[in-house]
C-alpha positions as CSV (number, residue, x, y, z in Angstrom):
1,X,-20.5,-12.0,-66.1
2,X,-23.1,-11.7,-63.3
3,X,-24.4,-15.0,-62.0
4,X,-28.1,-15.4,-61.1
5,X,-30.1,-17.7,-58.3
6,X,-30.0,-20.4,-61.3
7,X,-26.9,-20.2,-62.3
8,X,-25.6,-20.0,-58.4
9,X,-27.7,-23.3,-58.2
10,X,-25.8,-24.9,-61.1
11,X,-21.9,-23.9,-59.9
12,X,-23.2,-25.7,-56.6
13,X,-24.3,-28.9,-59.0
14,X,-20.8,-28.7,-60.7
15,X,-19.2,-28.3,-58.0
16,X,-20.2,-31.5,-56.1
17,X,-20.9,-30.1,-53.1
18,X,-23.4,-32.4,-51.8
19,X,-21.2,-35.6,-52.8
20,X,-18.2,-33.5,-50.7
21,X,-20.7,-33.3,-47.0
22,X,-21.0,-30.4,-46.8
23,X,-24.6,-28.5,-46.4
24,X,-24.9,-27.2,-49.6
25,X,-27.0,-23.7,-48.2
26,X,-24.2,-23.0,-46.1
27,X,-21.8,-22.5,-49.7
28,X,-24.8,-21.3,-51.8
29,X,-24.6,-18.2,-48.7
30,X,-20.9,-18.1,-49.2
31,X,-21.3,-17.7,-53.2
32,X,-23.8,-15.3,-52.8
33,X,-21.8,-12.8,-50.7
34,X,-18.7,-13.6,-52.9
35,X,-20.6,-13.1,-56.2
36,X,-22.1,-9.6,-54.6
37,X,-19.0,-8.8,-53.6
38,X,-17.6,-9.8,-57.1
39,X,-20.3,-7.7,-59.1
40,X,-19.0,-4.6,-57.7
41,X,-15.0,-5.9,-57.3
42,X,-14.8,-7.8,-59.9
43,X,-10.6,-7.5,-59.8
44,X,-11.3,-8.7,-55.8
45,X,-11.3,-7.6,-51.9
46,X,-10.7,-7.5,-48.9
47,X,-12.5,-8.3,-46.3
48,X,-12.6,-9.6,-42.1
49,X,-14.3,-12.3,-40.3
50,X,-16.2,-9.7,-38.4
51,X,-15.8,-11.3,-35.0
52,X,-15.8,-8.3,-32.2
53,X,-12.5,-7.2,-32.3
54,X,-12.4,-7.2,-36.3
55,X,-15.3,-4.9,-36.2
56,X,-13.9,-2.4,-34.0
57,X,-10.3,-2.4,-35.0
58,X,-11.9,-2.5,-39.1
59,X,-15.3,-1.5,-39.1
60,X,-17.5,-2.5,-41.8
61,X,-19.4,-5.7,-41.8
62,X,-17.6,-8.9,-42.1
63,X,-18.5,-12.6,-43.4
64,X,-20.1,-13.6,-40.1
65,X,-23.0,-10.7,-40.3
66,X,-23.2,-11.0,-44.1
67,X,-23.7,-14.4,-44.3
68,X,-24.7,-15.5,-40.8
69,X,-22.8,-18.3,-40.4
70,X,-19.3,-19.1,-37.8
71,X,-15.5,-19.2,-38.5
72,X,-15.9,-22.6,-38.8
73,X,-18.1,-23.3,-40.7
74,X,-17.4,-20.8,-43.0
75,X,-13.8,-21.9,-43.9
76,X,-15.0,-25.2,-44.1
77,X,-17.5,-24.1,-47.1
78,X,-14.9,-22.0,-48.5
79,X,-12.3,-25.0,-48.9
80,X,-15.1,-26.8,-51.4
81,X,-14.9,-24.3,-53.8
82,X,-12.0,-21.9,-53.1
83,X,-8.1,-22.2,-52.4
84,X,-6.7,-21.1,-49.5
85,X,-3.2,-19.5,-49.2
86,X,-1.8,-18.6,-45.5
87,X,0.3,-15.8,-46.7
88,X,1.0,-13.3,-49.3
89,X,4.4,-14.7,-50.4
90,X,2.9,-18.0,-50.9
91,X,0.1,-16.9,-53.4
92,X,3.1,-14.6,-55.4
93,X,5.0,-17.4,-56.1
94,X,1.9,-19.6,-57.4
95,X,0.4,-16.4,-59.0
96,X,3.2,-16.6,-61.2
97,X,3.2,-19.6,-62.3
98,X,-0.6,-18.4,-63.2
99,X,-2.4,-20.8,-61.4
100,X,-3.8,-19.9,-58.1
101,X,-6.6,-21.4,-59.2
102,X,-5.5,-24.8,-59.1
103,X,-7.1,-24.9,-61.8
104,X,-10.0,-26.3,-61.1
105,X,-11.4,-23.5,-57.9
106,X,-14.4,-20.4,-58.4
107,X,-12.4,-18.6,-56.0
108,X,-8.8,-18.3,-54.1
109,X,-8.6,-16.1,-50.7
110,X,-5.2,-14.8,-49.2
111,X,-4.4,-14.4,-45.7
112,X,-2.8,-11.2,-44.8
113,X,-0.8,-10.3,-41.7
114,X,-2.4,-6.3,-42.6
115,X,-5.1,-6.1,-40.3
116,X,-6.1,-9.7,-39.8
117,X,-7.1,-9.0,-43.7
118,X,-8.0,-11.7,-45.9
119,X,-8.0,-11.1,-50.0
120,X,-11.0,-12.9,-52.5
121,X,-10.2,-13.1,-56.2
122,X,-12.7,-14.8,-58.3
123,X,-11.7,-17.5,-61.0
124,X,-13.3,-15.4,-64.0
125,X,-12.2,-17.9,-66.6
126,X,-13.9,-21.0,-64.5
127,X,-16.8,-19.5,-63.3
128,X,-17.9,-17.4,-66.6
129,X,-17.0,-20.8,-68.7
130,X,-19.1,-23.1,-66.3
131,X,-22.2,-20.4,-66.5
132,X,-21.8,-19.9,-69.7
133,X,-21.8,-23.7,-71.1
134,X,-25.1,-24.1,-68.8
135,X,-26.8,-20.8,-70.3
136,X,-26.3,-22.4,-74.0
137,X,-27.0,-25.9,-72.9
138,X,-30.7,-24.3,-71.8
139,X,-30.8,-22.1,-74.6
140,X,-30.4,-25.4,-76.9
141,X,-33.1,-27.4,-75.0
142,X,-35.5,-24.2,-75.4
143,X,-35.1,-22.7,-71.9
144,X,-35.2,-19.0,-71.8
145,X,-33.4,-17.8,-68.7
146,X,-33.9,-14.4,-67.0
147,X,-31.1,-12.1,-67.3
């Protein structure tokens, strides 16, 4: 399911980012790039920081040209709505126990020692639930939303 400016606006709402102190644009960026990411791998990717050396030794643009903000601030903003796990062993042994999610995250990332790579999967079950109990809860109040 592809998520739209409303529906991004909502997962932010759920989410509780504003209660959690962190500036909400700065994750609405990093859900934007995710979810256009996402709508094209929806099964996930990989992708660099894009500091100087990543861009060289990878090429391709990384999180820091795509979404314009630093390391910092993007991990930050990542933790309030995706898992983090530092390697790939430690996501295999959650992954099957099937719940990488933590059950309660849009997103998970894993760090990789390939390439200073770092691996996004999307929480299909979360995300498409969340947007889709807040498409039928406008649909009931009368709201038509734009597909």
């Amino acid at each position: 399911m592809e998520i739209n400016l409303i529906d991004l606006k909502y997962l932010l709402e759920v989410s509780g980012i504003e209660k959690r102190g962190v500036k909400p644009i700065n994750v609405a960026k990093i859900m934007t790039a995710l979810e256009t990411e996402f709508s094209a791998r929806p099964d996930g990717f990989a992708k660099h920081f894009g500091d100087a050396s990543d861009q060289r030794e990878l090429g391709g643009s990384g999180w820091k040209v795509i979404v314009g903000i630093e390391r910092e601030t993007f991990n930050y903003g990542f933790a309030k709505i995706g898992f983090t796990y530092n390697s790939e062993e430690e996501y295999e042994q959650v992954r099957n126990g099937k719940d990488e999610y933590k059950n309660k995250y849009f997103y998970c990332r894993v760090k990789t020692t390939y390439k200073n790579r770092t691996f996004y999967y999307r929480n299909h079950t979360l995300v498409d639930s969340v947007i889709k109990a807040y498409r039928d809860q406008q649909n009931n109040l009368g709201l038509a939303l734009a597909e």
